[in-house]
C-alpha positions, -999 to 999 in steps of 0.1 A, spaced: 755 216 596 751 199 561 714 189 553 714 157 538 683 137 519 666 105 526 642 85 503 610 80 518 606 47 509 638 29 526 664 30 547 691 34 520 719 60 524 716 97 528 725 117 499 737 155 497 717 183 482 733 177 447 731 141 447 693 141 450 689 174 428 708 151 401 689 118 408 652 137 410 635 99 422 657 77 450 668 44 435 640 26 456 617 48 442 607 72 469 610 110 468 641 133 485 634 146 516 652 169 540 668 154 573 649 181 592 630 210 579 656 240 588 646 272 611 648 307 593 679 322 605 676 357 593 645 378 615 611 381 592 618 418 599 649 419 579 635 395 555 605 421 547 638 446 535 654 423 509 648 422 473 630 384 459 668 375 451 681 380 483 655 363 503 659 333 477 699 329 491 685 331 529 659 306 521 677 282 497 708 279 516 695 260 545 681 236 524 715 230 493 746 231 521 766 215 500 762 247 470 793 274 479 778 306 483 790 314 448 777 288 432 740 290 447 740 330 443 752 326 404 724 302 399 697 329 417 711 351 396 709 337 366 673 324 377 656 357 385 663 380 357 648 400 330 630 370 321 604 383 350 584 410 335 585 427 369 611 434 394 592 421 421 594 387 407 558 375 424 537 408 429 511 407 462 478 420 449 452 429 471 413 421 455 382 421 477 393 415 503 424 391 499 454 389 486 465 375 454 505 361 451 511 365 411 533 338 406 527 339 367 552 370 354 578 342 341 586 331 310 559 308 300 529 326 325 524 298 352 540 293 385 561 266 373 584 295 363 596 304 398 608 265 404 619 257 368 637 289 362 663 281 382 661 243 383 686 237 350 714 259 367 712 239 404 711 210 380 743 213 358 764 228 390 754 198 405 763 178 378 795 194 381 803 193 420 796 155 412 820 149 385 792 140 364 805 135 325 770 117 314 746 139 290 717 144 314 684 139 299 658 152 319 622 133 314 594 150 321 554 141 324 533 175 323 498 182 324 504 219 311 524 242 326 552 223 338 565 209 301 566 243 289 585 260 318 610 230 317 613 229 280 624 274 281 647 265 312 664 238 294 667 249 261 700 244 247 714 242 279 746 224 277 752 188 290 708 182 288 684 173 265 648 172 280 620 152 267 585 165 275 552 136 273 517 158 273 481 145 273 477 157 237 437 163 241 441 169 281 457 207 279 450 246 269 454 252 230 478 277 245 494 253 264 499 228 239 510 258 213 538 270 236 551 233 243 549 223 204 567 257 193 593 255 215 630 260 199 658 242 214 682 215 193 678 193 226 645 201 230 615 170 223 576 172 230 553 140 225 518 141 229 502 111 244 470 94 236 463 88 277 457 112 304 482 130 329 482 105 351 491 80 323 519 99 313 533 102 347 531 68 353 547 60 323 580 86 332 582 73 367 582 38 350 610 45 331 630 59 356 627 27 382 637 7 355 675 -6 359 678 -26 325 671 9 306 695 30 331 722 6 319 718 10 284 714 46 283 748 45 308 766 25 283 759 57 255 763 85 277 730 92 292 712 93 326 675 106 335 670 132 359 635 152 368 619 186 363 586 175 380 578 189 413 589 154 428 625 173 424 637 187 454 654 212 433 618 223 424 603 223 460 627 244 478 627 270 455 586 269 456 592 278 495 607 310 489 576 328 474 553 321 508 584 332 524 583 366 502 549 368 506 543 366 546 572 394 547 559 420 519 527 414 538 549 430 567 570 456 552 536 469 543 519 470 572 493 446 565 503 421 590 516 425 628 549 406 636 536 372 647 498 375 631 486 345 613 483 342 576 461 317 555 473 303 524 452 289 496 463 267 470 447 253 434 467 221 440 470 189 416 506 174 424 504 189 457 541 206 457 531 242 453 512 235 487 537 214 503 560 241 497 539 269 520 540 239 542 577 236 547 572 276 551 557 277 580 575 243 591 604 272 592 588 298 610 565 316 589 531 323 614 508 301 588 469 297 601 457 271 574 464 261 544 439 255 521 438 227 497 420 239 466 408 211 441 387 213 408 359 181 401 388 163 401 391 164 443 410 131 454 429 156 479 397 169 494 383 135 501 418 125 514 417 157 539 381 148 546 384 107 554 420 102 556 413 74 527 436 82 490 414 67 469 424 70 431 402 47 418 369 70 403 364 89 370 393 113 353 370 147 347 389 171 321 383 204 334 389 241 324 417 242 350 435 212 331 470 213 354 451 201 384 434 174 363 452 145 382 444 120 404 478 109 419 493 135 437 529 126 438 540 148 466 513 139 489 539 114 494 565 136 515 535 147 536 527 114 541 559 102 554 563 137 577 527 122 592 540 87 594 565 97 615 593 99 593 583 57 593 600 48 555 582 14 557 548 24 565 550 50 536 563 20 511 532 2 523 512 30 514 528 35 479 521 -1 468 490 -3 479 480 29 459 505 12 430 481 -20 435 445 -13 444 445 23 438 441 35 471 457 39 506 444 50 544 462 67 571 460 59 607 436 85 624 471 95 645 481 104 611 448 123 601 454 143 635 489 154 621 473 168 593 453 199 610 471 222 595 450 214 563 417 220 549 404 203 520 379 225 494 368 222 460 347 240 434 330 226 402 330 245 367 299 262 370 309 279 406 348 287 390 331 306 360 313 326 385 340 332 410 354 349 375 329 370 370 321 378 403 356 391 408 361 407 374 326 428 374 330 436 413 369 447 408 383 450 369 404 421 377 406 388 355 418 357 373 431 325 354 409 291 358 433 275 384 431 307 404 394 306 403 390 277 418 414 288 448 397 316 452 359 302 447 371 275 476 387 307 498 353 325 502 332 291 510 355 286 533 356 321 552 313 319 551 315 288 565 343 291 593 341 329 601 379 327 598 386 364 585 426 364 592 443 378 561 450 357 534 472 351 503 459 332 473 484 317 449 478 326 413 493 303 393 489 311 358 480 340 337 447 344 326 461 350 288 471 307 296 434 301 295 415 330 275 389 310 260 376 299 293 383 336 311 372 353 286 335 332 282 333 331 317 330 369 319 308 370 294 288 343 267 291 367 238 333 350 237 324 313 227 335 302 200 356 333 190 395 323 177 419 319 200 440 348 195 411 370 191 401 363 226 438 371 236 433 405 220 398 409 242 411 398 275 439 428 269 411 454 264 387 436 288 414 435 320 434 463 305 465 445 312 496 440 283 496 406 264 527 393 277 551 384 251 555 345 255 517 352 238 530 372 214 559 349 206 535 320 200 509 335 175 531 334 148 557 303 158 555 274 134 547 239 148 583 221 155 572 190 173 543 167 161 552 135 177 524 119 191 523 80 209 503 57 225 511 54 261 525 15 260 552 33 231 566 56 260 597 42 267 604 29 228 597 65 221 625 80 243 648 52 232 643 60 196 647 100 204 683 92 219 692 62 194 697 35 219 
């Protein structure tokens, strides 16, 4: 049966697979979302047998029915390469206790390399299946990781040019290195003078407005999305919880059936959403644990059932959960709502208004499956050290705080059933924070000389998009306020 895609925000038509890969946001404004989240059809038995690629086709082809079996395979294919330092793709690593799911041996370090890896190729076959002759310019709003992965799946892509907007003091100097090195002829990075949220506000501005669609139309151009409000970015996000409930069961560690927490640094709230749609599957999930930094407008929501936006930005040392509206809360939402497209829209504009929303307490019920923790920079830094001195192994800031959040939890709960932490960045992302969490003696030291102590301290390679980087000259240097957004964009594509 072909899975089609609703908006969240109306009643409007369902679209196909491909139609809402192309589009990224519904016309209304709302976010894709699956007619029904689909069963696993292959046993979790067999799954545990079958290489990351494999398992990607089972998973993936319940949710794109409209993709051939050709088409979709090419694009895993092309996806899950030698661009992966290791064959495994995302490595299970057991630590004290728990499990950590390396989702950071991509191209640019960070998880956003599982999604945006194979995003560009679902996105021109799309383009393709739809007759689409337009140049698609993908617009994207990152607060660190995200920008970059796009930007190295994109590159020179034919038929795309992608346009990245940063926070230009709200990200790792790594970070903004790798995004303002990048090579690509339809490749452009602008730093803004705002915040994340600023700058996603300002992308998602642009793409609800109609005047602009037109012009670009009239030269050849349409917008399309590589942030996680994609659905070509979620689905592939499931796979990995997927992958990592069956290594857990290939190996033993697990009995058929037996329960598996997930926990989950979480700013935009898809890598989380995704583990949900995992178990919405079939995979035997206990909790999922929301992991937020200082900045923890999802722990208050878990806690109250109130989404309130409206309090101070804090810039952290785990700066790609430094937001404060979590656009995929949104597909939870309306799952809670009862699939209710007008109470969600009510929701939306009264977070678009006043900054905040509640949900019904029938709602709050429908959300047990989540727990809400967060942990401040002092208790981070330690959860670093703690782990490094006790073990030899050096976790990246968003990890830490995922893992800080994990053991409160288990002390407080007693809830020892076997769990897998999502590690979503490297720590060579964020060495000068690693590296002066382990030990004081770092501050201050050069970047790259810290990159060359984290490799003797964790005794782990530097990975070469480091390597790349440390000699790269600067090829974007664009920087605007956030009001010069969209005059920005139209001056990059001469409209």
């Amino acid at each position: 049966m072909e899975m089609m895609y609703r908006s969240t925000r109306s009643d409007q038509e369902p679209v196909t697979a491909s139609q809402a890969i192309l589009k990224g946001l519904a016309d209304d404004g709302g976010l894709f979302v699956p007619s029904g989240i689909p069963k696993l059809e292959m046993p979790l038995e067999k799954l545990a047998q079958m290489s990351y690629r494999e398992m990607a086709y089972e998973v993936m082809r319940l949710f794109f029915t409209d993709f051939t079996e050709e088409e979709l395979k090419n694009c895993i294919s092309r996806a899950y390469d030698d661009k992966f330092d290791t064959e495994e793709i995302a490595p299970l690593v057991e630590k004290d206790g728990v499990y950590y799911l390396e989702l950071f041996h991509g191209a640019t370090i960070a998880f956003k390399d599982m999604a945006l890896s194979i995003l560009p190729h679902l996105l021109t076959t799309s383009a393709k299946k739809n007759h689409i002759t337009n140049e698609i310019v993908i617009l994207t709003a990152t607060s660190g990781d995200t920008g970059k992965a796009a930007l190295a799946g994109f590159a020179d892509v034919e038929g795309t040019r992608i346009i990245v907007f940063y926070p230009k003091n709200g990200v790792s100097a790594i970070q903004e290195r790798q995004m303002v090195t990048q090579k690509g002829a339809n490749t452009k990075v602008v730093g803004i003078t705002g915040n994340f949220d600023d700058a996603q506000s300002g992308v998602k501005a642009m793409f609800n407005n109609k005047e602009l669609a037109e012009v670009m139309a009239g030269k050849g151009y349409q917008f399309s999305s590589a942030n996680s409000i994609n659905i070509g970015r979620l689905v592939p996000q499931v796979v990995y919880y997927v992958y990592a409930y069956t290594r857990l069961l290939g190996r033993g560690a697990v009995q058929m059936g037996e329960r598996v927490n997930f926990v989950v640094p979480t700013g935009n709230f898809g890598n989380i959403l995704a583990a949900y749609y995992a178990k919405n599957m079939g995979i035997p999930v206990g909790k999922l644990i929301c992991a937020s930094n200082e900045n923890k407008v999802l722990y208050d929501f878990f806690e109250t059932g109130v989404y309130d936006r409206n309090r101070e930005f804090i810039l952290t040392t785990s700066p790609s959960m430094d937001i404060l509206i979590s656009s995929n809360l949104e597909r939870l939402v309306y799952q809670i709502a009862g699939e209710d497209w007008k109470a969600t829209k009510k929701m939306m504009d009264d977070l678009a208004a006043k900054g905040k929303y509640a949900v019904t307490d029938e709602m709050k019920s429908r959300m047990k499956d989540f727990v809400g923790g967060w942990a401040g920079e002092e208790k981070c830094a330690e959860e670093i050290r703690r782990v490094y001195e006790k073990t030899g192994y050096v976790m990246d800031t968003h990890t830490s705080v995922a893992s800080a959040v994990y053991h409160e939890y288990r002390e407080s709960t007693e809830d020892d059933a076997k769990t897998v932490i999502a590690s979503t960045a490297s720590p060579y992302k964020f060495a000068t924070s690693v590296m002066a969490a382990i030990d004081q003696e770092f501050v201050g030291m050069d970047d790259f000389a810290l990159i060359d102590e984290l490799s003797s301290t964790s005794g782990t390679k530097i990975p070469s998009a480091v390597e790349e980087i440390r000699t790269a000259p600067v090829l974007h240097d664009l920087v605007c306020e956030t009001e010069e957004m969209q005059s920005t964009v139209e001056k990059i594509l001469g409209l």
